[in-house]
C-alpha positions in Angstrom: 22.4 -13.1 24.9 23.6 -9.4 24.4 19.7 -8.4 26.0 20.3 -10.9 28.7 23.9 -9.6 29.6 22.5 -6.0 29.5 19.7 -6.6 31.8 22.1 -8.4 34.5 24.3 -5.4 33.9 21.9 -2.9 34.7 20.8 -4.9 37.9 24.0 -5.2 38.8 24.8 -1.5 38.3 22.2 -0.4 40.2 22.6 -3.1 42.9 25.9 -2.0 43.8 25.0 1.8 43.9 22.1 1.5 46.1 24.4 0.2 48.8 26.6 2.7 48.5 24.4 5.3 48.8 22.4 3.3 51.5 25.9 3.7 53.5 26.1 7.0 52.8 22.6 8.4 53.1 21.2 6.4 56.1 23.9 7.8 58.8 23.1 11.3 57.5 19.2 10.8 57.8 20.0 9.4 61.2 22.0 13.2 61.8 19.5 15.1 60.3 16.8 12.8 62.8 14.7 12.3 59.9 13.1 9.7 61.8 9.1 8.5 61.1 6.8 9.6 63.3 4.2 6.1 63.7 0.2 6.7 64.1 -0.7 5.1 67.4 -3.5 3.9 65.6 -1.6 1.3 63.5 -0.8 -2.1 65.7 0.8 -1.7 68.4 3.8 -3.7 67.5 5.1 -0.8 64.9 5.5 1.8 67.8 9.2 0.7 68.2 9.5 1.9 65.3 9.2 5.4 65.9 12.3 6.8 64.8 13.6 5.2 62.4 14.8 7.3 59.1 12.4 7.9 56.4 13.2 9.6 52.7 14.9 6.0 52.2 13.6 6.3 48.9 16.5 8.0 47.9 18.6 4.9 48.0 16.8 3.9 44.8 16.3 6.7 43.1 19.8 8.0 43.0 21.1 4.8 41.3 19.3 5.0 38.2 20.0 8.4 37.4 24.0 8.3 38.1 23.7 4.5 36.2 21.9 6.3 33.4 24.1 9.2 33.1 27.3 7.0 33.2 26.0 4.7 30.7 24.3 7.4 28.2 28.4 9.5 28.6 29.8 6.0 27.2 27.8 6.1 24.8 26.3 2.8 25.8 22.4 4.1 26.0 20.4 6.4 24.2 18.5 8.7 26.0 15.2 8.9 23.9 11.7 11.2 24.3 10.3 7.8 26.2 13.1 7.1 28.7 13.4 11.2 29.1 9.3 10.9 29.8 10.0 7.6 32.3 12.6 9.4 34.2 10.7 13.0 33.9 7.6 11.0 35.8 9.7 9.2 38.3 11.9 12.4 39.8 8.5 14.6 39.4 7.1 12.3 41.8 10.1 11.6 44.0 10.0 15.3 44.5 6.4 15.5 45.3 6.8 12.6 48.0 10.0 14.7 49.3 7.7 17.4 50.2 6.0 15.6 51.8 8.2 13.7 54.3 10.1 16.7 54.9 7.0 18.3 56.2 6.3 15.7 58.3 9.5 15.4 59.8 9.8 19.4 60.4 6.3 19.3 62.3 6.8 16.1 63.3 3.5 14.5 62.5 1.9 12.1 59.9 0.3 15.1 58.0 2.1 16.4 55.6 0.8 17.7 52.3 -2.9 18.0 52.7 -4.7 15.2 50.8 -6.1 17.8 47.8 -2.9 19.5 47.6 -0.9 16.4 47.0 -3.6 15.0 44.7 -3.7 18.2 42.4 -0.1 17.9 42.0 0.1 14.3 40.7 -2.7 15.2 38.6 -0.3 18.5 37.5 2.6 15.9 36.7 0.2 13.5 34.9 -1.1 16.5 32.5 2.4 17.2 31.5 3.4 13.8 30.9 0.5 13.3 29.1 1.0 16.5 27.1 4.5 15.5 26.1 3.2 12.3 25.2 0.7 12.9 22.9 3.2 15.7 21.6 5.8 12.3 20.5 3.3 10.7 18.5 1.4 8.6 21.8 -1.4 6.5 20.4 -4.5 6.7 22.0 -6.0 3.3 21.3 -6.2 0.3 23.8 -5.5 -2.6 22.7 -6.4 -6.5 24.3 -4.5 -8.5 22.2 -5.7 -11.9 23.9 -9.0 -11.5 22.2 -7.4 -8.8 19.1 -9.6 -5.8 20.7 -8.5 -2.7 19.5 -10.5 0.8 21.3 -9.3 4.3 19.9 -10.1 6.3 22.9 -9.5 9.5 21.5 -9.4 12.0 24.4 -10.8 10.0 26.8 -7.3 8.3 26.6 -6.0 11.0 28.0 -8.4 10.7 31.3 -7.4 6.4 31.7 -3.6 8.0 31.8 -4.4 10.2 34.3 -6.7 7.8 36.6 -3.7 5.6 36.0 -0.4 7.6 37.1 -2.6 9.0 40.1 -4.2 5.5 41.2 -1.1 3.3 40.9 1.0 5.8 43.1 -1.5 5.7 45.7 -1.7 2.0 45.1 1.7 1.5 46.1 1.7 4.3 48.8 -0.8 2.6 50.4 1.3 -0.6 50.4 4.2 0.7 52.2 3.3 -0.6 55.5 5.2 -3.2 57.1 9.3 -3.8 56.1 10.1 -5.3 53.0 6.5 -5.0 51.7 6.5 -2.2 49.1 10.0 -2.4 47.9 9.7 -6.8 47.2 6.7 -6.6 45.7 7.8 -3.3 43.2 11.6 -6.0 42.3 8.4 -8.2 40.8 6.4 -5.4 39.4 9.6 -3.7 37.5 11.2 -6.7 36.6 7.9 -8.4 34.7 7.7 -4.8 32.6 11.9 -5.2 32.2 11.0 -8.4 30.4 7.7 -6.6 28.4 9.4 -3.7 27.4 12.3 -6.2 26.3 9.9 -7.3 23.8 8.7 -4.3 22.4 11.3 -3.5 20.3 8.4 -1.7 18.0 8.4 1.2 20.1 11.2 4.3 20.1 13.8 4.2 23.3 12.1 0.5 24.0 16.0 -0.5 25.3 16.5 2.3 27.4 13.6 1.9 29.7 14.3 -1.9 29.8 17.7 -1.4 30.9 15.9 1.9 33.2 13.3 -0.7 34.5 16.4 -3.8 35.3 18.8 -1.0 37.3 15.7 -0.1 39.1 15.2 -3.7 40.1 19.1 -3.9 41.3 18.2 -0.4 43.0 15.6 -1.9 44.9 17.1 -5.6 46.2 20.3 -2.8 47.4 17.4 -0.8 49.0 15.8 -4.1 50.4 18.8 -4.9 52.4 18.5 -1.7 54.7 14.1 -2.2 54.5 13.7 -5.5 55.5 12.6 -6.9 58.8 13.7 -4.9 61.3 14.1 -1.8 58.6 17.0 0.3 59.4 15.3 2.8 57.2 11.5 3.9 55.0 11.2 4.7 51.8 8.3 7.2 52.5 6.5 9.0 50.3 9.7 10.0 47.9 9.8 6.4 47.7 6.0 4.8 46.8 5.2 7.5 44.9 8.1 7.6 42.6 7.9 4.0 42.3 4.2 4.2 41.3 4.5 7.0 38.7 7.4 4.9 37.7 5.4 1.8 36.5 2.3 3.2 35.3 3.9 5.3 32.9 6.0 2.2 31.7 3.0 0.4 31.5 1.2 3.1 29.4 4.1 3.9 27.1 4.4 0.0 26.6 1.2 -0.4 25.3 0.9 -2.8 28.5 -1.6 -0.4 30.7 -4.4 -3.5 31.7 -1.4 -5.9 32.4 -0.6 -3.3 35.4 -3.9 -4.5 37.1 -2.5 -8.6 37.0 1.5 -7.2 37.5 0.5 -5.0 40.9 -2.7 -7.0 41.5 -1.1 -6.9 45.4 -1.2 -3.0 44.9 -5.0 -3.6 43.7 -5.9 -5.7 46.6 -4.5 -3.2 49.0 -6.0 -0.2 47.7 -9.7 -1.9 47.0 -9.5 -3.3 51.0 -8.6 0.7 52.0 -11.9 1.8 49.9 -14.1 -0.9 50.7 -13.0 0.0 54.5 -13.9 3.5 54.1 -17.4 3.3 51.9 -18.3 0.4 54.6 -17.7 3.0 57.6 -19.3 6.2 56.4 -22.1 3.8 54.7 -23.3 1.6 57.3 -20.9 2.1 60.1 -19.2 -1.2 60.1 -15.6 -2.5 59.1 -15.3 -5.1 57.2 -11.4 -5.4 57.8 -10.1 -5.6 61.3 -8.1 -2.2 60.3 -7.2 -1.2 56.6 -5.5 -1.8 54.3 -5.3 -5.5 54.2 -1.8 -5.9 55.8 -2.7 -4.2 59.2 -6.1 -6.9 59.1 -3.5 -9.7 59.3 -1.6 -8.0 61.8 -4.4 -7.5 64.3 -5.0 -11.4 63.4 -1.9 -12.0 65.4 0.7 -12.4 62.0 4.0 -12.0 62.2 4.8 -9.2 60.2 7.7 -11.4 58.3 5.0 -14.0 57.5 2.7 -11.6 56.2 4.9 -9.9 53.8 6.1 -13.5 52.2 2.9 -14.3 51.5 2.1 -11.0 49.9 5.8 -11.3 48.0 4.4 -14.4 46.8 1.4 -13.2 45.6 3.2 -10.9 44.1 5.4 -13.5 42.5 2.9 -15.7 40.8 0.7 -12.6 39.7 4.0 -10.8 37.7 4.5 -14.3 36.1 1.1 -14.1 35.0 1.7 -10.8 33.9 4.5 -11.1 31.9 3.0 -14.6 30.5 0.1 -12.5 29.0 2.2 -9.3 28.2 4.4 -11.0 26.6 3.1 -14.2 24.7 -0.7 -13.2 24.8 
């Protein structure tokens, strides 16, 4: 009972802070016109969307860390080498996605940080986590517990952790198309890990990023009522790619890194449609999606954008269920 009361206390927490800072941020992005600039070449529906304020990311990343902060003062949390590694991850890429919007907003484009600069530097912030990690005592064996598979890695570990933190915050970057889409699906993704990391009580700080992972959740339902259809405001990059570094590294400290593929399988199936798009075109000159990634196929199907992102939500649904069925009894 005292895990359940602290997880609905967390959610709760950050639930309530992501409004506030929703009302607080969103008429000062609106000042500042930090509005998104939309491709032309997306459907043509999103154009009257042009405008609308981006860095929303913010509304869910402030939260934890004032939540956190509050709690760990109280003595109510303790802030160990894990959650310090979680939350080192999560701002490091916050940041990097900040960059990014601001520079698109100043120049007004959809350009940003050039696609090698922006790629070096999640690979920068996955060498240091990994570096810390290794320096707390981080196994390097991969374990399938389903069939009792056990796989010392050795160094090569330390390559899966970086193919990880980079891929899954493209994964979910690339999912941050239509309103609703990336923040619903990431409640699922960090709520099935708030249960995992529940039950790994073998591990050093496993309650902090538990209660982390359940204020995130509350974070991002607060953030949700300002995103969904018709947003109000975007997370951006500060958002998806804080949220992606966010997981994977939950994932990996948990012990839980192939679960990741069932828990964001939506974030799979996005990013696989983008590549298989891209090979396709420079291969053989065809598409085999309408346009990429899978979301905008559906749109140019004539889908509602409302009914597409409930299907993928419950997608997302069943798949974290899954997850959390095999990551935590299997």
């Amino acid at each position: 009972m005292l895990i359940l009361a602290k997880s609905i206390l967390g959610l709760a927490l950050g639930f309530v802070l992501a409004i506030v800072v929703g009302l607080i941020i969103i008429p000062v992005l609106k000042q500042l016109k930090a509005g998104q600039n939309v491709s032309r070449l997306i459907n043509k529906r999103h154009l009257k969307k042009e405008g609308t304020p981006t860095i929303g990311g913010l509304i869910f990343i402030i939260p934890p860390i004032i939540a956190l902060s509050l709690l760990a003062l109280r003595g109510s949390i303790d802030i160990s080498p894990n959650l310090i590694i979680v939350i080192f991850v999560f701002l490091s890429y916050a940041l990097l996605g900040f960059i990014d919007d601001f520079l698109k907003i100043k120049f007004h484009n959809n350009k940003g940080l050039s696609t090698m600069t922006k790629f070096v530097a999640q690979l920068l912030i996955a060498v240091v986590f990994y570096t810390i990690y290794k320096h707390n005592g981080g196994t390097t064996t991969l374990e399938i517990t389903l069939i009792n598979f056990k796989w010392d890695m050795g160094w090569f570990y330390g390559l899966f952790i970086l193919f990880l933190l980079v891929g899954t915050t493209n994964a979910v970057n690339i999912t941050d198309g239509l309103d609703g889409l990336c923040g619903g699906l990431s409640v699922m993704a960090f709520l099935s890990y708030g249960v995992i990391t529940w039950g790994s009580d073998w591990i050093a700080g496993y309650e902090g990023m538990a209660i982390f992972a359940f204020i995130l959740v509350g974070s991002l339902l607060g953030f949700l009522l300002f995103n969904s259809h018709p947003a109000r405001v975007f997370m951006g990059d500060t958002g998806s790619l804080a949220l992606g570094g966010a997981l994977a590294t939950i994932a990996i400290l948990t012990h839980h890194e192939l679960s990741l593929a069932l828990i964001g399988g939506v974030f799979v199936i996005e990013t696989l449609s983008s590549l298989i798009q891209i090979i396709s075109i420079r291969k053989f000159n065809k598409k085999v999606f309408l346009k990429a990634p899978i979301h905008h196929h559906f749109e140019e199907l004539g889908w509602s954008e409302t009914d597409i992102v409930k299907i993928f939500w419950t997608m997302g649904f069943l798949l974290a269920m899954f997850g959390v069925i095999y990551g935590v009894w299997l």
